[in-house]
TORMI-182771 format. One record per residue: x, y, z of N, C-alpha, C in turn; residue in three letters; residue number from 0. Coordinates in Angstrom, 1 decimal. Example, Ala and Ser with C-alpha at 12.3 -4.5 7.8 and 13.67 -1.06 7.14 Angstrom:
BEGIN
+--------+--------+--------+--------+--------+--------+--------+--------+--------+------+------+
!   n.px !   n.py !   n.pz !  ca.px !  ca.py !  ca.pz !   c.px !   c.py !   c.pz ! resn ! resi !
+--------+--------+--------+--------+--------+--------+--------+--------+--------+------+------+
!   13.2 !   -5.7 !    7.8 !   12.3 !   -4.5 !    7.8 !   13.2 !   -3.3 !    7.8 !  ALA !    0 !
!   12.8 !   -2.2 !    7.1 !   13.7 !   -1.1 !    7.1 !   12.9 !    0.0 !    7.9 !  SER !    1 !
+--------+--------+--------+--------+--------+--------+--------+--------+--------+------+------+
END
This chain:
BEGIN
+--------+--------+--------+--------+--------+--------+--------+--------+--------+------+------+
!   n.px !   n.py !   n.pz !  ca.px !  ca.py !  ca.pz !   c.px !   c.py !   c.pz ! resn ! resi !
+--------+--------+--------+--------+--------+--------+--------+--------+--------+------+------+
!  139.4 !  134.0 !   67.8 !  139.6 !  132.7 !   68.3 !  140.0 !  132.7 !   69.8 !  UNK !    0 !
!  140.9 !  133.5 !   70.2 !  141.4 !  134.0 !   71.3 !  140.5 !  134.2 !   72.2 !  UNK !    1 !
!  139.2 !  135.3 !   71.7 !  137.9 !  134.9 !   72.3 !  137.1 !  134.1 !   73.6 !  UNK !    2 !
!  137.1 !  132.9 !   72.1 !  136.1 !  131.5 !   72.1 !  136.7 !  130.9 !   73.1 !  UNK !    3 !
!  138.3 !  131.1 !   73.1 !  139.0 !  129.9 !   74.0 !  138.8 !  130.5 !   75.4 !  UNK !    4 !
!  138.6 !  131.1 !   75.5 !  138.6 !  132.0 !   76.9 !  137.5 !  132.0 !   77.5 !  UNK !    5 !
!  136.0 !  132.2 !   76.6 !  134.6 !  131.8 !   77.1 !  134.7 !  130.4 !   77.4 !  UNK !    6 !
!  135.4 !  129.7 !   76.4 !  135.0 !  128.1 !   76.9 !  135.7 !  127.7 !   78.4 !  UNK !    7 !
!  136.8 !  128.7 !   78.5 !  137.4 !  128.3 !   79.9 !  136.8 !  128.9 !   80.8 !  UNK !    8 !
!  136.5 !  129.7 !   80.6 !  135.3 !  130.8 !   81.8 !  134.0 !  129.1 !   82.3 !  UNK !    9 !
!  133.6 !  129.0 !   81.1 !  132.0 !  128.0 !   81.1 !  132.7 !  127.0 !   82.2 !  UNK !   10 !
!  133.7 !  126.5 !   81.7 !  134.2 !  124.9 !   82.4 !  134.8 !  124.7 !   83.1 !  UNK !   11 !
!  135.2 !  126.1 !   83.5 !  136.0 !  126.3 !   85.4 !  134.8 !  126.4 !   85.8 !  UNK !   12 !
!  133.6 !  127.1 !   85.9 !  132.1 !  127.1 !   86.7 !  131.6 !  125.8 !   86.8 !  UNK !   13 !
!  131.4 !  124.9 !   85.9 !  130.7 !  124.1 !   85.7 !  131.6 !  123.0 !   86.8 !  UNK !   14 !
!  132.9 !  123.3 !   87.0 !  133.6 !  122.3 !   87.2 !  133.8 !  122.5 !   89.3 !  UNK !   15 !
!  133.7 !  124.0 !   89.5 !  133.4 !  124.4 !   90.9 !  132.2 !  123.9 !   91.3 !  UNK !   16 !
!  131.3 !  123.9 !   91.1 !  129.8 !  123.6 !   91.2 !  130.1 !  122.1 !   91.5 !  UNK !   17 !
!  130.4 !  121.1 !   90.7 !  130.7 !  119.5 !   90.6 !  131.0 !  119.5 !   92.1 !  UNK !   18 !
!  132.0 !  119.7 !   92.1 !  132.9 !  119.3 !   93.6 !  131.8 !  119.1 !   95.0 !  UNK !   19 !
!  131.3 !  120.6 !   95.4 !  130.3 !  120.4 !   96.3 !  129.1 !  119.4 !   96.5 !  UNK !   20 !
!  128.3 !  119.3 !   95.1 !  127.6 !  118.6 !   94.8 !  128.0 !  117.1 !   95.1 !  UNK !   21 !
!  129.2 !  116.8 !   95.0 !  130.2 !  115.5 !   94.6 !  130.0 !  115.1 !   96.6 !  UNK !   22 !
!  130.7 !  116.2 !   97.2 !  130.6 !  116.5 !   98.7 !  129.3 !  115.9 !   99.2 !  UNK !   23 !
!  128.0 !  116.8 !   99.1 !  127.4 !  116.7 !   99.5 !  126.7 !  114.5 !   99.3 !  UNK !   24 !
!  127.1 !  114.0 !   98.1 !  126.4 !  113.1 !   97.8 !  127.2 !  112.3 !   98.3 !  UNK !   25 !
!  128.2 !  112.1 !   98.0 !  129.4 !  111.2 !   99.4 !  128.9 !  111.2 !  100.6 !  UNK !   26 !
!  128.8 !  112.2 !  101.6 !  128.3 !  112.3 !  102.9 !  126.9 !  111.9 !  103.3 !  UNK !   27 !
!  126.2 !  112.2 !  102.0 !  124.7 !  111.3 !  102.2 !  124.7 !  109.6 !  102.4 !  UNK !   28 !
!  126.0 !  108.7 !  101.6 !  126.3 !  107.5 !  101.6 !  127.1 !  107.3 !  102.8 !  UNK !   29 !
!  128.0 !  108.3 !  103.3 !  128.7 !  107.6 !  104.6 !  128.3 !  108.0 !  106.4 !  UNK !   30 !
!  127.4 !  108.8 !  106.1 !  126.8 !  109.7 !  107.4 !  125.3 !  108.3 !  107.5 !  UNK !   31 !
!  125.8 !  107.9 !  108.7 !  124.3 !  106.9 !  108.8 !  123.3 !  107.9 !  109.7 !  UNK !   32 !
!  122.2 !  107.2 !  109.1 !  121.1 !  108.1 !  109.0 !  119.9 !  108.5 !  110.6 !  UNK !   33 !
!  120.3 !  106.7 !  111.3 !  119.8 !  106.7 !  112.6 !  121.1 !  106.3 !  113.5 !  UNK !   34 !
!  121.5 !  106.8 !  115.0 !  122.3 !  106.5 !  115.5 !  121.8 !  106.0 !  116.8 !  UNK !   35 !
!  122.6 !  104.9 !  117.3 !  121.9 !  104.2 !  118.8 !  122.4 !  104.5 !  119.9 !  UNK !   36 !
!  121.8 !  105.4 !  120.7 !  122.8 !  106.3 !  121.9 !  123.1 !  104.8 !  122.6 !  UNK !   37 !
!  122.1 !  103.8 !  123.0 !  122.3 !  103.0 !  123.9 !  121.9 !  101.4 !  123.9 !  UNK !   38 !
!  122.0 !  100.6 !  123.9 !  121.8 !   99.1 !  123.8 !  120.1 !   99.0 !  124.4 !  UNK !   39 !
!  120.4 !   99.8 !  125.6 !  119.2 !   99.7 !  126.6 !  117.7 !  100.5 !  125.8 !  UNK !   40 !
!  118.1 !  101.6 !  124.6 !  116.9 !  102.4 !  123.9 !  115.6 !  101.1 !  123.1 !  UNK !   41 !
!  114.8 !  101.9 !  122.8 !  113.8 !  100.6 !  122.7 !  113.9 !  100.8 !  121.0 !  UNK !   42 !
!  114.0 !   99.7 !  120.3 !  114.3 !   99.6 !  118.9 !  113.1 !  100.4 !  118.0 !  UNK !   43 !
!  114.0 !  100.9 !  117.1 !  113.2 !  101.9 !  116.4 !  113.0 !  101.4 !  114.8 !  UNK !   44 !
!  111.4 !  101.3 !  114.7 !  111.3 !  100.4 !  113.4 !  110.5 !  101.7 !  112.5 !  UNK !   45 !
!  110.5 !  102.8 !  112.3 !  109.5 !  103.6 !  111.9 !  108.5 !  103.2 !  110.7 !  UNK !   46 !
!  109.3 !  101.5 !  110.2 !  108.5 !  101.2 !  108.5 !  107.4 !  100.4 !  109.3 !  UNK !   47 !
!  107.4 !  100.1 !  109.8 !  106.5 !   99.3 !  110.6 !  104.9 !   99.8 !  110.8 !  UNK !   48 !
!  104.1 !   99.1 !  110.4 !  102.8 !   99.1 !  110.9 !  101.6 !   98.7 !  111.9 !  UNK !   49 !
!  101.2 !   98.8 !  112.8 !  100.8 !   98.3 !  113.2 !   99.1 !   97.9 !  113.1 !  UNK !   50 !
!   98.7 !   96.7 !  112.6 !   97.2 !   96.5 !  111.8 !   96.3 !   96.3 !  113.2 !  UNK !   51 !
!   97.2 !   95.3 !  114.1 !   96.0 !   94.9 !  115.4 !   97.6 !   95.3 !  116.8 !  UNK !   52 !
!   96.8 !   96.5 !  117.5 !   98.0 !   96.6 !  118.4 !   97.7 !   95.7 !  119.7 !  UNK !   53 !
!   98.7 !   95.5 !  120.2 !   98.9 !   94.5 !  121.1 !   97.7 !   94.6 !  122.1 !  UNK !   54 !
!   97.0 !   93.7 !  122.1 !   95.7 !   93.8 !  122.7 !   95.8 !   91.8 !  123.6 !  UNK !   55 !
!   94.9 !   92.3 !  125.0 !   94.1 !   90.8 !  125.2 !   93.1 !   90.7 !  125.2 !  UNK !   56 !
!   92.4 !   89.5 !  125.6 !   91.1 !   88.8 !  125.0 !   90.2 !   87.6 !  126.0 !  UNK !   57 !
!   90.1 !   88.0 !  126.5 !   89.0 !   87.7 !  127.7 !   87.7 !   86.9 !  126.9 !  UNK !   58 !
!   87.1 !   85.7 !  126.9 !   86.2 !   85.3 !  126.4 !   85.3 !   83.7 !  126.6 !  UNK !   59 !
!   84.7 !   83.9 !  126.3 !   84.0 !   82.8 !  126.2 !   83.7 !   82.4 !  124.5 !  UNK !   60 !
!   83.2 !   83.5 !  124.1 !   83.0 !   83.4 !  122.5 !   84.6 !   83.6 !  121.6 !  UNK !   61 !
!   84.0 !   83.4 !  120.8 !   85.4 !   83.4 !  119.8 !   86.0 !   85.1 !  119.6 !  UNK !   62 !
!   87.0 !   85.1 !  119.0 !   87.5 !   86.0 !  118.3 !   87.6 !   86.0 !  117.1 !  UNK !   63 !
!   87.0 !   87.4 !  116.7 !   87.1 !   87.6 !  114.9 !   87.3 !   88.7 !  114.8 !  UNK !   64 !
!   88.8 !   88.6 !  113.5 !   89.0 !   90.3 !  113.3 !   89.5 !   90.1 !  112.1 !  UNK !   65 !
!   88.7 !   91.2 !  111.1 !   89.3 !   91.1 !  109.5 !   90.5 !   92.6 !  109.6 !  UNK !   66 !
!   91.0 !   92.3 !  108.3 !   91.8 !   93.5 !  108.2 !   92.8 !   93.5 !  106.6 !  UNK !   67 !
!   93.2 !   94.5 !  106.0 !   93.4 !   94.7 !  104.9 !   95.2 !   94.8 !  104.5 !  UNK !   68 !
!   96.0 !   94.0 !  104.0 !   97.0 !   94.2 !  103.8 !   97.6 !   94.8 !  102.2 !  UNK !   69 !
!   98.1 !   96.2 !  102.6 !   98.8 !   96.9 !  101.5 !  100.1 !   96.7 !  101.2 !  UNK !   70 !
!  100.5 !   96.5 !   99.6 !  102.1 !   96.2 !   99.5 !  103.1 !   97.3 !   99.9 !  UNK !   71 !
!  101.8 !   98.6 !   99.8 !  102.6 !   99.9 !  100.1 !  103.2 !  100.1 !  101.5 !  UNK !   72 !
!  103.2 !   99.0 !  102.1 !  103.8 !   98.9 !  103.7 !  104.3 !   98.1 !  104.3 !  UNK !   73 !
!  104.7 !   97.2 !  103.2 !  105.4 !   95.9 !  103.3 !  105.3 !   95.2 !  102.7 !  UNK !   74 !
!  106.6 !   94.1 !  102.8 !  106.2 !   92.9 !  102.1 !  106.1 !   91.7 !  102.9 !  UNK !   75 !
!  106.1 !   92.2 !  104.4 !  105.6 !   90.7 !  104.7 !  104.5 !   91.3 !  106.6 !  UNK !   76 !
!  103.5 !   90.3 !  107.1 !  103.0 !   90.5 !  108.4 !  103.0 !   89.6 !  109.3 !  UNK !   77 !
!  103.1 !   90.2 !  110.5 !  103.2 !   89.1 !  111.5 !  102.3 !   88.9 !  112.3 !  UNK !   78 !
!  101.4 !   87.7 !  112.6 !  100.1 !   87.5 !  113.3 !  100.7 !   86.7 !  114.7 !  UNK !   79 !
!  100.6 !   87.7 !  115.7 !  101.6 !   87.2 !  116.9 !  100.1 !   86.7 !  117.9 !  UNK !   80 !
!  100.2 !   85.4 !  118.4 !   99.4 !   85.1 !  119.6 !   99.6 !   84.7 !  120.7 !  UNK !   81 !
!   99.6 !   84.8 !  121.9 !   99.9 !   83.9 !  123.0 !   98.7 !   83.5 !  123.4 !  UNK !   82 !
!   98.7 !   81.9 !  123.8 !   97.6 !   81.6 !  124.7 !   97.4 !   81.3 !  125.8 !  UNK !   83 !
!   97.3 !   81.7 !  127.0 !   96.8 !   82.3 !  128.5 !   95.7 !   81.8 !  128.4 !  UNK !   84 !
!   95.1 !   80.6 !  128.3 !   93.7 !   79.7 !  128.4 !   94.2 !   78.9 !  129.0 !  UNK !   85 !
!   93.6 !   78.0 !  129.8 !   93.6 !   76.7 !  130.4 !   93.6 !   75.5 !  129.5 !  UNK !   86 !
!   93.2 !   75.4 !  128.1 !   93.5 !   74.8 !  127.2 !   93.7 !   75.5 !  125.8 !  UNK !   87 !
!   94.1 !   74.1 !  124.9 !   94.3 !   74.6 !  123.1 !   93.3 !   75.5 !  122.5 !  UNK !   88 !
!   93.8 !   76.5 !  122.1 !   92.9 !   77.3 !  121.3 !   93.3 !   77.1 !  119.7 !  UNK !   89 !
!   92.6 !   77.6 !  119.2 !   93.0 !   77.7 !  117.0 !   92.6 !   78.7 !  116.6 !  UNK !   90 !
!   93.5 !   79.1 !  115.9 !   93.9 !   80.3 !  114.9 !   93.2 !   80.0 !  113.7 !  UNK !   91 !
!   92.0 !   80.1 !  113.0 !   91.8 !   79.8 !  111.8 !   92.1 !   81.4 !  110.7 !  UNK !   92 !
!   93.1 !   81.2 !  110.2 !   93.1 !   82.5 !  109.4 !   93.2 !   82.1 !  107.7 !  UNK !   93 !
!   92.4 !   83.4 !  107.3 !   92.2 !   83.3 !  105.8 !   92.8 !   84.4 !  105.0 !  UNK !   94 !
!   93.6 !   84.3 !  104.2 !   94.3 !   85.1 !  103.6 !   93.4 !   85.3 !  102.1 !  UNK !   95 !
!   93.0 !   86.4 !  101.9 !   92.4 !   86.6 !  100.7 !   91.2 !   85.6 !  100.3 !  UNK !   96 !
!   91.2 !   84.8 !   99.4 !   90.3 !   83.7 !   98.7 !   91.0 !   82.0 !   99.0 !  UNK !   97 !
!   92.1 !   82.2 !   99.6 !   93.1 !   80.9 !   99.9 !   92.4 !   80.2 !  101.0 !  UNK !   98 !
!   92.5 !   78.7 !  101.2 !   91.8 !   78.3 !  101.9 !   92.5 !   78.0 !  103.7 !  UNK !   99 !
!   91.5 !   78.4 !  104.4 !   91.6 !   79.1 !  105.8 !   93.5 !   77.9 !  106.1 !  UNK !  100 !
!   93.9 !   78.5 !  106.9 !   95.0 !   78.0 !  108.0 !   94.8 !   77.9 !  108.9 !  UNK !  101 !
!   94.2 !   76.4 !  109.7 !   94.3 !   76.4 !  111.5 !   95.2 !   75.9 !  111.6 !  UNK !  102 !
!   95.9 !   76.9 !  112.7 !   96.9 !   76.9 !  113.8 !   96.6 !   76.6 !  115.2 !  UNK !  103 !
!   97.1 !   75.3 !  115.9 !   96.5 !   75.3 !  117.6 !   97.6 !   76.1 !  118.4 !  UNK !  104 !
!   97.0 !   76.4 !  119.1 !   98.5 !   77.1 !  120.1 !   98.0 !   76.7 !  121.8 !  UNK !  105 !
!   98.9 !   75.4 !  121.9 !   98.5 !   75.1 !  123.1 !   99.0 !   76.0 !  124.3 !  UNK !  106 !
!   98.0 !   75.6 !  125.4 !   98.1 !   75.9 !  127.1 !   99.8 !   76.9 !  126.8 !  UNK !  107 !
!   99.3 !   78.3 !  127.0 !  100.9 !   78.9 !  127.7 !  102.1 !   79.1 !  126.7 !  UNK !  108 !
!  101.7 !   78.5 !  125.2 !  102.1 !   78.9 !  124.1 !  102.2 !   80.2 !  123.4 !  UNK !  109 !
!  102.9 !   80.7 !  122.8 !  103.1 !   81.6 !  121.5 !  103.4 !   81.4 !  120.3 !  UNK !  110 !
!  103.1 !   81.7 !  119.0 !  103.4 !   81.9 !  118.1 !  103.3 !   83.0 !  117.2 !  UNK !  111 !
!  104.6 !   83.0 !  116.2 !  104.4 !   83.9 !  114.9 !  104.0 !   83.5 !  113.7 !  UNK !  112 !
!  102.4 !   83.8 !  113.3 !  102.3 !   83.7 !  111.8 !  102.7 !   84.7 !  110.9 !  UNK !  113 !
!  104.1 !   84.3 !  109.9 !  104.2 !   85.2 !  108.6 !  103.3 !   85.1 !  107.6 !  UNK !  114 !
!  103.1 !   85.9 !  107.1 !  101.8 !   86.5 !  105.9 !  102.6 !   86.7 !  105.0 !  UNK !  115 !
!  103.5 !   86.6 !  103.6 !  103.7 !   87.0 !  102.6 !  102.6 !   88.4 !  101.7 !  UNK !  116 !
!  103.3 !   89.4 !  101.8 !  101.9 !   90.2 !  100.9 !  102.4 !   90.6 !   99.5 !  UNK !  117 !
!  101.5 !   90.2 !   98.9 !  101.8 !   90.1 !   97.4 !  101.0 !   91.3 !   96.3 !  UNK !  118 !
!   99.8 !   91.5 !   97.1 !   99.0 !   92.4 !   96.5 !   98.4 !   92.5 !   97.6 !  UNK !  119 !
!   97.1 !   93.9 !   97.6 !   96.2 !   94.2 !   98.0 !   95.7 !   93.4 !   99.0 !  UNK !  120 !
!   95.7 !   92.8 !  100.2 !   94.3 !   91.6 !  100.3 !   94.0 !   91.5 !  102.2 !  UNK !  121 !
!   93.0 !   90.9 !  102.0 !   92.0 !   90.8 !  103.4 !   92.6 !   89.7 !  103.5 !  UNK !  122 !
!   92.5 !   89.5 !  105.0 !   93.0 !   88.4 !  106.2 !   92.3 !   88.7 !  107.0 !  UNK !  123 !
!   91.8 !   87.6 !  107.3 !   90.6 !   86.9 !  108.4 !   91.1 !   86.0 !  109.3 !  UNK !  124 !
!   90.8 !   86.5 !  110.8 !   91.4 !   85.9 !  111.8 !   90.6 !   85.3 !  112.6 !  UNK !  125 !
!   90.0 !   84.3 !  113.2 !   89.2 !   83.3 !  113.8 !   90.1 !   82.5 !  114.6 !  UNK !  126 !
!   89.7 !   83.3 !  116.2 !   90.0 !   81.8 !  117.2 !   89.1 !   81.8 !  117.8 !  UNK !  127 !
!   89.6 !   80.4 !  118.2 !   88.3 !   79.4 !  118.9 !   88.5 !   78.8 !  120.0 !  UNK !  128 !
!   87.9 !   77.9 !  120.8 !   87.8 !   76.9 !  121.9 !   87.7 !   75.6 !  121.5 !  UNK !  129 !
!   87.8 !   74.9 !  120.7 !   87.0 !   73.5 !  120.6 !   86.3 !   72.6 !  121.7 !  UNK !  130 !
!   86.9 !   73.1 !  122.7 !   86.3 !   72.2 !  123.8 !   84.9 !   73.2 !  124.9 !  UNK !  131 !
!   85.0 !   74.3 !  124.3 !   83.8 !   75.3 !  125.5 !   84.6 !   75.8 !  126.3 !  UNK !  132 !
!   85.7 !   76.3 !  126.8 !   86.3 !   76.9 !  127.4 !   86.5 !   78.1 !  127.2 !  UNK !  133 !
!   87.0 !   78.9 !  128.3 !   87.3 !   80.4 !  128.2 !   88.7 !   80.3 !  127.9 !  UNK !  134 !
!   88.2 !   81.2 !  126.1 !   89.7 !   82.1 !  125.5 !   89.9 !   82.9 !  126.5 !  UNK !  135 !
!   91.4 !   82.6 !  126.5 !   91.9 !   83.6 !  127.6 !   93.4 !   83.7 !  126.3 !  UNK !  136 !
!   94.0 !   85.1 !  125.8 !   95.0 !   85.2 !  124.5 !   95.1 !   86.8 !  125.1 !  UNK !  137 !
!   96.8 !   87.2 !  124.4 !   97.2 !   88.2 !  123.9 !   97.4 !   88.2 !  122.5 !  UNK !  138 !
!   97.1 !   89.2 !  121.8 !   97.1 !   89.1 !  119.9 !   97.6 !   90.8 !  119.3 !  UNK !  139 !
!   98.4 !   90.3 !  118.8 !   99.1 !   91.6 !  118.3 !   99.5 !   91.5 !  116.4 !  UNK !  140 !
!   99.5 !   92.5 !  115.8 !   99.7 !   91.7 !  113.8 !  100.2 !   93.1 !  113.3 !  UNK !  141 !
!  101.5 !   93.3 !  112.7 !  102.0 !   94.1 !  112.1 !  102.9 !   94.0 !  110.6 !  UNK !  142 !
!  102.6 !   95.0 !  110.3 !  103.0 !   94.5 !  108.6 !  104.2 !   95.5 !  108.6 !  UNK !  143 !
!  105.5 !   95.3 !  108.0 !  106.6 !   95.7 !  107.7 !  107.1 !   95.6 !  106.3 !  UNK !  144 !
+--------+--------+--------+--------+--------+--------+--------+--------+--------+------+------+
END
C-alpha cells in the first residue's frame, strides 16, 4: 500500500509542476498586448484589411465600371469610398449581388462612404456616370474588413 501512495504522489507532484508554467504562459498571452504604438504620428496599422479597388483616380469622359467579388472570409463589412473632382454631379450606380442597383449622386467636390454588409459570397458592380456629358473627373478606393 505504502507503495501505491507514493507512485500516486510521484504522478501528481509532475502533473502538478507542468500546470503552473503552462497556467504562466496562458495568463501572459491575455495580458501582454499583441501590437504596441511607438507614436500617435505612426500610420494606423489595420493588417485585417483588404484592399478590393486601391486608391486610384479617374480621368474620363466615359463612365466607370468595375466588378469585384466579396468573401466573408475577409470580413464582414466593405467600404466603397468616392470623391468627386468633376465640375458637376456624378452617380454611383452599384449592384450588390442580384439586389436591385443603388444610385448614389455625389455632387461637385463631395465624398462619400458606401457600407456593403457581406453576408455570403457575392459580386458588386460599380457604375458611374455623368448624366449631363461631362468629364468624370473622381478618386475611388473599396476595402473589405
Amino acid at each position: 500500500m505504502l507503495a501505491v501512495g507514493v507512485a500516486l504522489a510521484v504522478i501528481l507532484s509532475a502533473n502538478s509542476v507542468t500546470a503552473d508554467p503552462l497556467e504562466d504562459r496562458v495568463e501572459e498571452t491575455y495580458t501582454n498586448p499583441s501590437i504596441t504604438v511607438e507614436s500617435l504620428d505612426d500610420p494606423e496599422i489595420n493588417s485585417m484589411e483588404l484592399q478590393i479597388i486601391k486608391p486610384d483616380t479617374y480621368s474620363s469622359f466615359n463612365a466607370y465600371e468595375r466588378s469585384f467579388t466579396l468573401n466573408p472570409e475577409n470580413g464582414e463589412d466593405a467600404d466603397l469610398w468616392i470623391h468627386n473632382t468633376s465640375s458637376d454631379t456624378i452617380y454611383a450606380k452599384v449592384t450588390v449581388g442580384s439586389l436591385s442597383p443603388l444610385v448614389v449622386p455625389f455632387e461637385k467636390g463631395k465624398q462619400n462612404i458606401i457600407r456593403i454588409g457581406v453576408i455570403g459570397t457575392t459580386s458588386v458592380k460599380v457604375y458611374t456616370y455623368s448624366s449631363t456629358g461631362h468629364k468624370i473627373d473622381m478618386s475611388i478606393s473599396a476595402r473589405q474588413f
